[in-house]
C-alpha positions, 0 to 999 in steps of 0.5 A: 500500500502506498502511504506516500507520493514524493516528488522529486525536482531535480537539475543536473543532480547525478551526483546526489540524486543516487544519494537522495534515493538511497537513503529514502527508499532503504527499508521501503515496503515495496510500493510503499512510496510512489516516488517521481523524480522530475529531471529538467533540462538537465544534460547528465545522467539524472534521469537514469540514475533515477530510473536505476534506482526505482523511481518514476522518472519525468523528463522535460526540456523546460527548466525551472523548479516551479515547472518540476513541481508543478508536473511532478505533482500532476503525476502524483496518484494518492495523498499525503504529498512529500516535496524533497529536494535531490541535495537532501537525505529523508529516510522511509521512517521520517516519511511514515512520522510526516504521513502520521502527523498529517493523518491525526487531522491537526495540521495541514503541512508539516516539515522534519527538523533538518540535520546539517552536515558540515564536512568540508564547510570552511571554519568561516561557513560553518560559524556563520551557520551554527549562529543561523541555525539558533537563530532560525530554529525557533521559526524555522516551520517549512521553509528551509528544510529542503522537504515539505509535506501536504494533505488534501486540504493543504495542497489544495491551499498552495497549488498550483504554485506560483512561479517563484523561487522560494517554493517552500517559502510560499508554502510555509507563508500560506499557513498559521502557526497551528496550521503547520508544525516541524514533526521533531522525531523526523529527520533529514539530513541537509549539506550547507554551502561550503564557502563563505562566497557560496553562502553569500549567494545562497543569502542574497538569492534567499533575500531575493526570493523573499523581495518576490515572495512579497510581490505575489501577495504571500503572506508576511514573513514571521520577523526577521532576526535582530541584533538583540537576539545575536547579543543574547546567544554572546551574552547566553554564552552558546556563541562566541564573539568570533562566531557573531563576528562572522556572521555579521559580515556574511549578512553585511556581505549578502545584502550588499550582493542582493541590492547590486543583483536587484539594481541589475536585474536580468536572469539573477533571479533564476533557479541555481545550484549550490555546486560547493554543497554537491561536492564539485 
């Protein structure tokens, strides 16, 4: 019996694709999960590394992860819906933890609690993310966590999506606190950019895509981080000086980067990959 539907949008992902699959599928009843992976335009080997790991594979020339979403969603069979990123791990037992949640009827969307893998994060990269994630643990729901899960009534709130680039920022606004909920015994484990260059992008695309989020009428986001907060994680003792002090300047850095990309315009807006996170 299928419990779930786990669509997969993946661009030129071969070499953590294999990874995604595994780690999703091992300890699988058979049939258990219908999983889709969506390859678009992609000019590797995703689409037969997907296939060789049993998934349902949709290949399409059009690129874009709205696009990927949107068709791998028109091919899903059954409800609830899982929606994984292919750089993230989730395993079968997380899944069946985000199934039940659903099932009880007291929220309409739900998210694991993600992991961060940090090897081979420069010492910079890694202090300005372990400062990130205190401050962003509070709030973090669905956005964030490269997996979102939805019910019936909660696909039918997002769907179709807009074309935007923070899907999962989209579907994390469409929701009240109650609505939503991080399911704590769910797990997956996410791989952060690896350098101080590769997080500053990452950064001023997220500040992008929020400044466009905005645009398409989604609701407000729950605040953003203050400086009273970094003070009391110093003061607190859980991060030290230097930590606040490198987290400082890859904030400083990513908005100058997101204000000299908005003043330009053009296709900074398109969906890109983090290659530092992948290993290449």
């Amino acid at each position: 019996m299928t419990i779930a539907c786990v669509v997969i949008p993946a661009h030129n992902e071969e070499q953590v694709i294999g990874r995604c699959l595994a780690a999703l599928l091992t300890g699988a009843e058979p049939g258990e999960l219908d999983v889709i992976v969506v390859a678009n335009a992609c000019a590797d080997r995703t689409a037969e590394v997907a296939r060789a790991a049993g998934a349902r594979v949709i290949e399409t020339p059009i690129p874009g992860k709205g696009n990927a979403l949107a068709l791998g969603d028109e091919a899903c069979l059954a409800f609830p819906r899982v929606y994984l990123d292919a750089d993230v791990d989730l395993s079968v037992e997380s899944v069946r933890l985000l199934v039940a949640t659903l099932a009880d009827g007291t929220v309409a969307a739900c998210a694991p609690v993600p992991e961060f893998d940090r090897t081979a994060v420069s010492t910079v990269a890694a202090r300005f993310q372990r400062v990130h994630e205190l401050l962003m643990a509070p709030r973090r729901g669905l956005a964030g966590v490269g997996v979102y899960a939805l019910g019936p009534a909660g696909h039918d709130r997002v769907f179709p999506l807009p074309d935007v680039l923070a899907d999962d920022g989209w579907v994390h606004r469409s929701f009240a606190e109650h609505e939503r909920r991080s399911v704590a015994g769910a797990r997956c484990v996410v791989r952060p950019a690896r350098t101080v260059a590769a997080v500053v992008r990452r950064r001023a695309r997220v500040r992008l895509a929020n400044r466009q989020l905005e645009g398409v009428g989604a609701a407000p986001a729950d605040g953003s981080i203050s400086p009273r907060e970094l003070v009391g994680l110093v003061w607190s003792g859980r991060v030290s000086m230097v930590d606040a002090g490198c987290f400082a300047f890859v904030l400083l850095c990513d908005r100058v980067l997101a204000k000299w990309r908005g003043l330009r315009g053009g296709n900074d807006m398109a969906w890109s990959t983090d290659l530092t996170s992948r290993g290449q």
